[in-house]
C-alpha positions as CSV (number, residue, x, y, z in Angstrom):
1,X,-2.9,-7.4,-17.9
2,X,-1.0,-6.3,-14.8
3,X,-1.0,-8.8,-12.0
4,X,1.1,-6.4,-9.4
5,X,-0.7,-4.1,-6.7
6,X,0.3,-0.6,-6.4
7,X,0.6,-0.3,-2.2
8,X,1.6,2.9,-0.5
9,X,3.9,3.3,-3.6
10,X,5.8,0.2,-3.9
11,X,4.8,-1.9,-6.0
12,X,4.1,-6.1,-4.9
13,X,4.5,-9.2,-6.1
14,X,0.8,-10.7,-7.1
15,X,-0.5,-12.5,-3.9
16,X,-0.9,-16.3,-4.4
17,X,-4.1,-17.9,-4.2
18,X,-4.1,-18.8,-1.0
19,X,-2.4,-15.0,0.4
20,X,-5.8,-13.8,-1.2
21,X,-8.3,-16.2,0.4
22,X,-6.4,-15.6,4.4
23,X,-7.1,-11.8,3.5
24,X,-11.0,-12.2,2.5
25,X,-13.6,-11.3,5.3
26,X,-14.6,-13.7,7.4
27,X,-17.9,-15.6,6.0
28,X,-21.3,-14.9,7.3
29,X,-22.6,-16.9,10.2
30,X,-25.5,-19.4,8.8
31,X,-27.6,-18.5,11.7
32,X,-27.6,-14.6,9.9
33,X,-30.9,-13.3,9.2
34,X,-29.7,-10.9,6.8
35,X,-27.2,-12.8,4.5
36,X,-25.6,-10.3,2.1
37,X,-28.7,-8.2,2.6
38,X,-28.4,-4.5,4.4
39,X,-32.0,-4.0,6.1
40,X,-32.6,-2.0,3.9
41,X,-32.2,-4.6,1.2
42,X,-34.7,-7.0,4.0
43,X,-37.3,-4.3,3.6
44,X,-37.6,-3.0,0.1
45,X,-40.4,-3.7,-2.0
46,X,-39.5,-5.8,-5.1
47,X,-39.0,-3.9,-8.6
48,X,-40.3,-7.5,-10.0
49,X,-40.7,-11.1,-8.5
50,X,-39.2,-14.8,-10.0
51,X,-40.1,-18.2,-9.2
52,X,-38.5,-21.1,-10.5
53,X,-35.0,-23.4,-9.3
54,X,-31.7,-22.1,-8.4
55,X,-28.3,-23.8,-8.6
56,X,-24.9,-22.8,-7.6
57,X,-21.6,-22.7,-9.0
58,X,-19.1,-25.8,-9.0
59,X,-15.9,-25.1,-7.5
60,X,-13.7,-26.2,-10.0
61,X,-15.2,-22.4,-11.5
62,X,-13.4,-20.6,-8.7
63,X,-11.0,-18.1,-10.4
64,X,-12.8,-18.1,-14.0
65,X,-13.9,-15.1,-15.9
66,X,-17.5,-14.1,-15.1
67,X,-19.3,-12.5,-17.9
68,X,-18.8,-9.1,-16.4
69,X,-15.3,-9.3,-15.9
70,X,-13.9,-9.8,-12.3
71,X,-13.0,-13.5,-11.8
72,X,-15.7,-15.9,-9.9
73,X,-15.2,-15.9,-6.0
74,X,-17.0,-18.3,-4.2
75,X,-16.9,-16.3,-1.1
76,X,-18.9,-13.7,-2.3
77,X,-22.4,-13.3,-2.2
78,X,-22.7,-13.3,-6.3
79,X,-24.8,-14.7,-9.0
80,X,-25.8,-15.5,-12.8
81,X,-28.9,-14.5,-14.9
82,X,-29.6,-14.6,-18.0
83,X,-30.8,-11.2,-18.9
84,X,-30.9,-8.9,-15.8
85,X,-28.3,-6.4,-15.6
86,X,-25.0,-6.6,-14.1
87,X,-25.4,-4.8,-10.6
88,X,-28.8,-6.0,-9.6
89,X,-29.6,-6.9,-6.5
90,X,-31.4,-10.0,-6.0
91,X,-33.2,-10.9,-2.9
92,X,-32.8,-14.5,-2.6
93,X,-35.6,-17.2,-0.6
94,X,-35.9,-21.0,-0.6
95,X,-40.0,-21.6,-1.5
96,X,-39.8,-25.0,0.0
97,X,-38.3,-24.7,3.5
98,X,-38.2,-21.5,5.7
99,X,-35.5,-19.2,6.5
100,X,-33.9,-16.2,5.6
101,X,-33.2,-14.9,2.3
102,X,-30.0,-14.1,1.0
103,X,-29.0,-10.9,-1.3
104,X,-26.4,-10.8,-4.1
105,X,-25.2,-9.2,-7.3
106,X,-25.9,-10.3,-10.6
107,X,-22.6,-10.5,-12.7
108,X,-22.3,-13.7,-14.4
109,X,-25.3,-15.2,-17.7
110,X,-26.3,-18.1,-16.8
111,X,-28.0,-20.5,-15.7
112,X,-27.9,-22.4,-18.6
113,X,-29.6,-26.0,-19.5
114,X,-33.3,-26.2,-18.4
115,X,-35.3,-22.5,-18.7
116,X,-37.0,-23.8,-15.4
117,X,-33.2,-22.9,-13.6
118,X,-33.7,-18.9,-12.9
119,X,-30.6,-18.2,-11.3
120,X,-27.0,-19.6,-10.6
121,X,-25.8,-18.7,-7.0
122,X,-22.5,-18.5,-5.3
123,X,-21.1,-21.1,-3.0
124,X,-21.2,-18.6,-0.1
125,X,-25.0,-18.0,-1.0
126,X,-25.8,-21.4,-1.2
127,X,-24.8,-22.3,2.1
128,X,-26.5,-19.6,3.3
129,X,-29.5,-21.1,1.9
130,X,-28.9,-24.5,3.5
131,X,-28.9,-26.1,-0.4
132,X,-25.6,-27.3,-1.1
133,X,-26.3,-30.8,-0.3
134,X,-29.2,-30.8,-3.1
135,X,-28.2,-29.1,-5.6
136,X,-30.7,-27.6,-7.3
137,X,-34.3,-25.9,-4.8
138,X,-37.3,-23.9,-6.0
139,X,-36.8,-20.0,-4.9
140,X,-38.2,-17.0,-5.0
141,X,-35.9,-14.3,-6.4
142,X,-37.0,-9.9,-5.9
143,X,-35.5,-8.4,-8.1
144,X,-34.6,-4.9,-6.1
């Protein structure tokens, strides 16, 4: 595995951790109605609807393999489930407080432990959900 980038045909040293997060986007706003989601995305009719509990991602997994390859970034609106493709688009809502929904892509298995746990969400999502400070909240997932 090659860790050097191929730039305007040079070739550069692998950027260090912290390099990589100064280059990422800026995060989302928490006041965004449309976290992760185009409006298109806000529209669409679900393919299929989930209810259960969703967790997130401890940070110590930052940098770790998903299951579909790329390495977990927390900054990304991501997630895990246990049998939907890699790609989906999931459409993301708290069932116990309002707010907005947040979308992301399925590339990771998981949640695993209780069958009651439907999906395993990014940090970035998380916050963007207002459930980092508990944990674990009942959601409502469309599958799109």
């Amino acid at each position: 595995m090659s860790c050097a980038r191929e730039n305007d045909g040079r070739v550069d040293q692998p950027a260090t951790p912290a390099a990589q997060k100064a280059t990422r986007p800026p995060a989302t706003p928490r006041s965004s109605a449309s976290a992760g989601c185009s409006e298109e995305e806000l529209s669409r009719q679900p393919r299929k609807v989930l209810k259960g509990f969703a967790t997130y991602y401890a940070d110590s997994l930052e940098g770790n393999a998903t299951a579909s390859g790329p390495a977990y970034d927390p900054d990304l609106f991501t997630a895990a489930h246990r049998s939907l493709p890699f790609g989906s688009r999931l459409r993301v809502a708290r069932t116990d407080v309002g707010g907005p929904p947040v979308c992301v892509t399925v590339n990771d298995r998981g949640p695993f432990g209780s069958r009651r746990r439907i999906v395993d969400l990014s940090r970035r999502a998380a916050e963007q959900l207002h459930m980092t400070g508990e944990g674990v909240v009942p959601v409502k997932v469309d599958v799109l």
